[in-house]
Structure formats: structure tokens, C-alpha cells
LUMTITI-410710 format. One record per residue (C-alpha): x, y, z. Coordinates in pm, whole numbers, plus 32768, in hexadecimal, padded with zeros to 4 digits. Layout:
// LUMTITI-410710
XYZ ...
// end
This chain:
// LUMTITI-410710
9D7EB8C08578 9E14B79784DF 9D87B71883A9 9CD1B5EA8417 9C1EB6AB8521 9B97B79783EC 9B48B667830E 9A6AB613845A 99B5B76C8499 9842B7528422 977EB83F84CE 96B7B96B83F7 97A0BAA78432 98FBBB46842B 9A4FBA9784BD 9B73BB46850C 9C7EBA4F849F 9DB7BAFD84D9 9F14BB3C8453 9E8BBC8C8391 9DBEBDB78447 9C40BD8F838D 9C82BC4082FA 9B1EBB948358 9A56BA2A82E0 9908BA90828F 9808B9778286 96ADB9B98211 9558B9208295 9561B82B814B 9706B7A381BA 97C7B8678095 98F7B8C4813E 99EFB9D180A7 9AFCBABF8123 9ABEBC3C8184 9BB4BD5B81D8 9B3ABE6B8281 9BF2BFD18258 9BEEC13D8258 9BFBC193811C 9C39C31F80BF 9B62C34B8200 9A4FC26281C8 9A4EC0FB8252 9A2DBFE18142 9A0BBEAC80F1 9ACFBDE28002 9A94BCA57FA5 9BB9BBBF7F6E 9B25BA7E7EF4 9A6CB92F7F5D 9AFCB866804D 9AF2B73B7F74 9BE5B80D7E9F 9CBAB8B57F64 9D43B82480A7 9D83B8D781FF 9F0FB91D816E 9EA4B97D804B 9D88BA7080DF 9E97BAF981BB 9FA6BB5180AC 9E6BBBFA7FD2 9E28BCD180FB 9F8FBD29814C 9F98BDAC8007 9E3DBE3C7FD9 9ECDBF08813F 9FF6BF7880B4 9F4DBFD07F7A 9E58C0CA8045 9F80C14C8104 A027C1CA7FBD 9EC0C2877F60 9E2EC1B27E6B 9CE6C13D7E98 9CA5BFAA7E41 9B19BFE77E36 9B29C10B7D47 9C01C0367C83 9B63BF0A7C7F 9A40BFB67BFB 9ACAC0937AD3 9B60BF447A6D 9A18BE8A7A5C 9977BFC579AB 9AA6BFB778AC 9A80BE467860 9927BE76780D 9951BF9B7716 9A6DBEAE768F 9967BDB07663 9860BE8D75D4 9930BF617505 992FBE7073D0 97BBBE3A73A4 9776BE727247 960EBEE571C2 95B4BD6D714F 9606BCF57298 9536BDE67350 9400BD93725E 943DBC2D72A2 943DBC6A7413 9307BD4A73F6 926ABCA47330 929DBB3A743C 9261BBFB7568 9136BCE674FC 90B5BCE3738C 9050BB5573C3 8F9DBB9F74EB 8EF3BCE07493 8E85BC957333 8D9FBB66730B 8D77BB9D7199 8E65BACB70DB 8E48BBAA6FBF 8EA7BCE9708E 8FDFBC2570F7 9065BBC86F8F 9013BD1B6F37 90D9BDBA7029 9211BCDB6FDE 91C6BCFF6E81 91FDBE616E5F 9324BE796F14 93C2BD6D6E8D 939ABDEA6D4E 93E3BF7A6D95 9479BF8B6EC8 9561BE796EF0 9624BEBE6D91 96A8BFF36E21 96A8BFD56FA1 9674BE816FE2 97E1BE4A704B 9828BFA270DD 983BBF9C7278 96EEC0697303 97C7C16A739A 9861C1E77274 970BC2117197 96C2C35B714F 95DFC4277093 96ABC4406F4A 967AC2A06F6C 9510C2C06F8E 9509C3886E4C 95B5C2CE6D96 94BBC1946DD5 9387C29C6D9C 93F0C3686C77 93D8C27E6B42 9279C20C6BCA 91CDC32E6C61 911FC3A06B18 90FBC2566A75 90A4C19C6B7D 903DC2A26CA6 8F36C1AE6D5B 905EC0D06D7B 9144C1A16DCB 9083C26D6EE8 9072C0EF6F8A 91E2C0AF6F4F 922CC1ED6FF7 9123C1B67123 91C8C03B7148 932EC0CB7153 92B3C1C57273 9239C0A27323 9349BFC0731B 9448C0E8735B 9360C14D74AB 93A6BFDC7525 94F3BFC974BB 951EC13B75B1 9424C0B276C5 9549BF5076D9 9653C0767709 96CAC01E7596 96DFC1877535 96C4C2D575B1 964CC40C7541 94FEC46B744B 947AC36E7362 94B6C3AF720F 93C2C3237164 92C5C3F57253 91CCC4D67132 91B1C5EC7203 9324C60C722E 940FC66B7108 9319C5867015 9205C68F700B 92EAC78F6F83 93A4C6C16E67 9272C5FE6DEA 9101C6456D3E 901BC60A6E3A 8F76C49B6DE5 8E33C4E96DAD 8E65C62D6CB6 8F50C55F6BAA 8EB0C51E6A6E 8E0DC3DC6A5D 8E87C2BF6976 8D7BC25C689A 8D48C0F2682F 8D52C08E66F4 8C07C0CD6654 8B7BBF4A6616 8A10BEC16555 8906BE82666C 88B9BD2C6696 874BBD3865EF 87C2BDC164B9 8939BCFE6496 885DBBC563BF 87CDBCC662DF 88FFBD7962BC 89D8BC016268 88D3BBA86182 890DBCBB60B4 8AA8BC9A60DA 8A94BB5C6049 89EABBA05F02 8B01BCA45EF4 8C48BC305E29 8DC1BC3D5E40 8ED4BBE25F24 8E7FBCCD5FFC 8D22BC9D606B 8D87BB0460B7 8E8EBBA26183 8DA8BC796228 8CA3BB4C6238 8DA5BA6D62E8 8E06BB7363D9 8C90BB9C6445 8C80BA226455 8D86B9DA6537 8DA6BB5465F8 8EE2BB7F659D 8FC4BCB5655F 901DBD34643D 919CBCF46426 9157BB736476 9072BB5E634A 914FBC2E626D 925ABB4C62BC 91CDB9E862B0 9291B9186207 9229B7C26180 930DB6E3626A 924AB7906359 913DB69A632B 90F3B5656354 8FB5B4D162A2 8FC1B381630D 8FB7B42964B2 8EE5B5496440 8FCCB60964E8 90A4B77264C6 91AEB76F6545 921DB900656B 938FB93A65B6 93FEBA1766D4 94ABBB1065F4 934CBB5D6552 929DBB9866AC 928BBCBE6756 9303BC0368BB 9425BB776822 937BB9F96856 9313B9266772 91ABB8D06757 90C4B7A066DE 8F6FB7E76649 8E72B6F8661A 8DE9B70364AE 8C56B7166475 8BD3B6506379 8B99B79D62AA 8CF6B80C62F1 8D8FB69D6230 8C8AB6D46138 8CF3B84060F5 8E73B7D860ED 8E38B6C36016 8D64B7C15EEB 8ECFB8935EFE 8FD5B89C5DE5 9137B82F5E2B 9233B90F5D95 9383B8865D32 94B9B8FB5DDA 93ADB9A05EAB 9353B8EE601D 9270B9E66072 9118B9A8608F 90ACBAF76064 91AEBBB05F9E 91B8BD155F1C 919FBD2F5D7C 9308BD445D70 92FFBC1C5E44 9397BCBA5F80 92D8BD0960D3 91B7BD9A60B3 9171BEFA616B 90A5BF3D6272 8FCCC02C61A2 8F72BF4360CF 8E57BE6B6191 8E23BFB36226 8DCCC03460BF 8CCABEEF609B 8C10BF6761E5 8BDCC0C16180 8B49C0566036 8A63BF4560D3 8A09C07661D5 89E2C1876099 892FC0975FBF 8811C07560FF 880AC1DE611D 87F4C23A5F9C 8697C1465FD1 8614C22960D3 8663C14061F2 871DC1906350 884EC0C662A4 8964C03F63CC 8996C11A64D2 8A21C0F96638 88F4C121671A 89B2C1FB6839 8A85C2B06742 89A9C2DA6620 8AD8C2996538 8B10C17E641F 8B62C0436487 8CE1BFC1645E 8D8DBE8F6451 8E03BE8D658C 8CA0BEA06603 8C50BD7D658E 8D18BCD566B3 8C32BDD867B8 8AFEBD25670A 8B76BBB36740 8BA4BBE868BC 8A3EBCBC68DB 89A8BB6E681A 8A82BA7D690A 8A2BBB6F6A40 889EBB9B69D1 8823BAAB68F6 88D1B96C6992 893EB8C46AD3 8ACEB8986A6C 8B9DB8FC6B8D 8C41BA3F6B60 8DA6B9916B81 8D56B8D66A65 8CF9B9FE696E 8E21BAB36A15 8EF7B9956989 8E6BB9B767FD 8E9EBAFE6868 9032BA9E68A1 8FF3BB9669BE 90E9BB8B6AE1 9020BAF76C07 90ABBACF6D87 91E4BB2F6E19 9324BA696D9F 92F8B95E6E91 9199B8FC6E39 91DBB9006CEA 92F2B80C6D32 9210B7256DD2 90FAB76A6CC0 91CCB68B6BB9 9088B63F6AD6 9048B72869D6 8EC2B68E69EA 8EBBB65B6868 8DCFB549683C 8CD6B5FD6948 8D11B732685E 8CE2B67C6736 8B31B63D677D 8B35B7B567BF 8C00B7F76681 8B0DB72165B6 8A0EB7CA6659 8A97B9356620 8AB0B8C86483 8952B84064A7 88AAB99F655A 898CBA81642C 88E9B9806325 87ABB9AB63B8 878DB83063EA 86F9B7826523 87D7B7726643 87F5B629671F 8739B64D6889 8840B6FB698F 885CB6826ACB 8928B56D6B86 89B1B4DF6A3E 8A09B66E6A02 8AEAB69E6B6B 8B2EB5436B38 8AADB4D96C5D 
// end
């Protein structure tokens, strides 16, 4: 056949066209027309495609199959070929995926769909941007093994075991889709039941962290009333720790040029916080009032200084609870005692007893106490977005925190509370 008379053939079927044995026009019901050569291939007849007509013209068709013949003649086989070179390209493809990529594409193709929670979805990105994604996040899926896994479990099994049981169940997840898209082979490491089992306490049996032991929330205004007949540099420090929830190494470290008055504002440096970020606290009415009563030191910027005018030690407002505790007891009373653990109340507490009063006694949204809290809150990308640090919202509830210690009347919560 000549070329024009192909252009021209339109009916549904196979055309011989000449010029090579097999070389045939298929046209299908819907008019896509494309070039077939039939042959015996290793015994079996086949049939390879050799492109769309629009692509390839009838010489062009004809020099393919020429050599597509000869190639069969010399015992190689052009289908075989064809398709270990499509299953190469696509290991090619997929052999790079690294762990963050496969949690991204998880995550877009399932976790979105699946989980209607917003919550559950931070969560999950959360932890493994935080544990996972330090050590494998940039290591292809393929090459993850069970000494990897470790290594992101270890340091947080018996701190943080809750955590780090979900950690482990998210890696197995993401590593199953990352096998079922034919992005690795073999068993999952991160499976429990596996290697895991044998080289880590079983979840549920490691010892429990126990929170620090914190005043309840009925007895925290009886217990600050009597803290603030107590005196010294120590219990202030103590009373503007419970005022503003704070830990202890930002109070022990506040320095005057941390404050400003005139803003009623403290301003806490990064290098004092326990996230490495620097933090802005709103400053209660009691808080200015308590600052203002303080002495200044000279060649001292401190505001809460040590006798020998250095940092003062943790022990120390420790020290001022246990006494306030002891004195309660040596009257006959229960004194300050964690209600689950039964043990004395410590500063840290303190901060426990602000959120219970936020969570309990008020209608503040959690993400706002979470922020006094300078608690991490999101993944990285909400937090990003999330560029207000809410401080005038958390300044009522500050004011209203130094007014339930004082034992004062607190302002009516509500919308003016979520700021609504």
C-alpha cells in the first residue's frame, strides 16, 4: 500500500499494508489508528506495538519492523524487553523516595481522607516530624532498617513510651504503603512483633513517669496566702513563678531588662527557655506590684539573685515549699500534697495547677493556656501560620489567674474570655 491509501483506511480492524511480513494498521471502534507487527516470537505469536500513526509514518513503521524482524531472528525477544525496561524505569523512579516523602504522600493520599479529626492529623505529623524525621527523614524507604528504627525509639521509649509506641505504629504504617507502591521490599522494620519485641520492654510493663506532684486547685489560694506572709528572695521568686506558671530556670534567671513596666510585659529570652524560643508574658497586676516591692542590687541585674548575688538554685524555692508544706503539717493539717501521688507539692507543679484552673474553672481555650504554658503546639507548619503569640487574650486570663491565687473576685468568663 502506498501511503496515501493508509492515510485513507478508516474502517474498525487490522490492514495489511505491506513491504514487511506482519506489519498491520489497526484502527479501533473510537478512530485511533497505530501500527502492529505480528510475529512468532520463541514459539508464541505476538504483538508489538510500534507506535501511533500520527507519529510514525508507513516508512517509518516499515524500517521499525524490519528491524524488530531481524531482531527476533537473532533470538532476542522485543516484548520481554520492552517490559524489563519499563519495570527498571520504575524502580529507577521509586528507588529515591525518602521516608518524608512517603509520609507526605501518605499522608495526601490516605491520612486526609481517613482521619476527620484535625487534631489526629497534626498529631500524627507532629510526632514524626519531631522523632522520626531527624534521623530518617531523608533516608530512601528501601534502605530503612531495624537498627534505624531503634535509633528513632531508643532515647524515647522510657521517657516518653506512649509516644513512642505511636511513633513506632506510624512508621509501620507509612513503611506498609511505601512496600504496597513497590517502594521497598522485604519485612517492615518498624513491625513490633518482628525484631522490636525482642530488643525493647514491652510498652505497657515500663515504669511509668510520674508527674510532678502539683497543689490541687481548691487549696493553691490557701497555700499563696500563706507564701506571701513568708519573707526573702526566695518566696517572691517562688510567688512570681506561681503567678505567671513559669519554670524555674526562667524565674531564676530574670533579669531586669527583661521587663518592661510601662507594656507590663516580660520579655523571656530564648536562651532561658526550655524550647530554645523566646517568650512574652503578660504581667498581672499582682505580678507589677510584686516586682515593683523588690530590691535592686547594684552590679546585680537579677531580679531574684542568690546571697552571693549569683543564680539562685533550684533547691532553693523548692526549700520554701517544703516549709510552707511542714509548717501545715506541724498544725495537724493534710499540708500540700499531690492528690494522685500523695506526695508534696513542687514548683513545677505549680504550672500542672494553672492548666487544671484554665481547663476546670474557666472557659480559656486550651491553646491559649498551652501558650503561658510556652508549650510547643501543632506541627511546624501550623505553628508557622499561628504567628500570634495571643498575649493580650492571655493577659485577662493572667489577671485572672493572679486574682483566683489572691483569692480576689475573678471577672465573668465567657465570650470576652475566648475572645469571641
Amino acid at each position: 500500500m502506498k501511503a496515501l491509501e493508509v492515510k485513507r483506511l478508516s474502517k474498525p480492524g487490522r490492514h495489511a499494508v505491506g513491504g514487511v511480513q506482519g506489519l498491520y494498521l489497526n484502527i479501533t471502534d473510537t478512530g485511533a489508528r497505530s501500527w502492529i507487527l505480528r510475529a512468532m516470537v520463541n514459539g508464541n505469536r505476538q504483538h508489538i506495538g510500534l507506535g501511533s500513526l500520527n507519529d510514525v509514518s508507513l516508512a517509518e513503521a516499515r524500517e521499525l519492523a524490519r528491524e524488530m524482524r531481524k531482531k527476533i531472528a537473532g533470538g532476542s525477544d522485543p516484548v520481554l524487553e520492552r517490559k524489563e525496561a519499563k519495570a527498571a524505569a520504575i524502580a529507577e523512579r521509586r528507588q529515591g523516595l525518602t521516608f518524608a516523602e512517603a509520609f507526605e504522600r501518605y499522608y495526601t493520599d490516605k491520612l486526609e481522607r481517613e482521619l476527620s479529626n484535625a487534631k489526629h492529623r497534626a498529631q500524627w505529623r507532629s510526632t514524626l516530624t519531631t522523632y522520626a524525621y531527624p534521623i530518617i527523614g531523608k533516608k530512601a524507604v528501601e534502605h530503612i532498617t531495624v537498627d534505624d528504627v531503634l535509633a528513632v525509639l531508643t532515647p524515647i521509649w522510657t521517657t516518653k513510651t506512649e509516644t513512642a509506641t505511636r511513633v513506632r505504629q506510624r512508621m509501620e504504617r507509612v513503611l506498609d504503603w511505601a512496600a504496597a507502591m513497590g517502594h521497598r521490599s522485604g519485612q517492615n522494620p518498624a513491625l513490633w512483633k518482628a525484631s522490636l519485641q525482642q530488643m525493647l520492654p514491652t510498652a505497657g510493663k515500663v515504669k511509668k513517669v510520674v508527674n510532678h506532684p502539683a497543689v490541687h486547685i481548691d487549696a493553691v489560694t490557701h497555700w499563696f496566702t500563706i507564701l506571701m506572709t513568708r519573707e526573702g528572695i526566695a518566696a517572691r521568686a517562688l510567688a512570681f513563678l506561681a503567678l505567671n506558671a513559669s519554670r524555674s530556670q526562667e524565674i531564676r534567671m530574670a533579669q531586669w531588662d527583661e521587663i518592661s513596666f510601662d507594656g507590663a510585659i516580660w520579655q523571656i529570652p530564648a536562651e532561658h527557655m526550655k524550647m530554645k524560643s523566646s517568650h512574652r508574658v503578660p504581667l498581672s497586676s499582682v505580678s507589677l506590684h510584686l516586682l515593683r516591692d523588690m530590691p535592686r542590687f547594684k552590679d546585680c541585674q537579677l531580679i531574684f539573685p542568690s546571697p552571693r548575688m549569683g543564680v539562685m538554685s533550684d533547691a532553693t524555692m523548692a526549700a520554701v515549699m517544703k516549709r510552707i508544706h511542714q509548717s501545715e503539717v506541724d498544725r495537724g493539717r493534710r499540708g500540700f500534697v499531690d492528690q494522685a501521688s500523695k506526695r508534696p507539692a513542687v514548683p513545677h507543679g505549680l504550672r500542672s495547677t494553672f492548666r487544671d484552673w484554665a481547663a476546670e474553672r474557666t472557659d480559656y481555650p486550651r491553646e491559649m493556656a498551652e501558650i503561658a504554658l510556652a508549650h510547643e503546639m501543632g506541627s511546624d507548619v501550623e505553628r508557622a501560620y499561628r504567628r500570634s503569640d495571643m498575649l493580650e487574650k492571655r493577659r485577662a486570663m493572667m489577671e485572672d489567674w493572679a486574682s483566683f491565687l489572691s483569692g480576689a473576685p475573678c471577672r465573668l468568663l465567657g465570650d470576652e474570655a475566648t475572645g469571641s
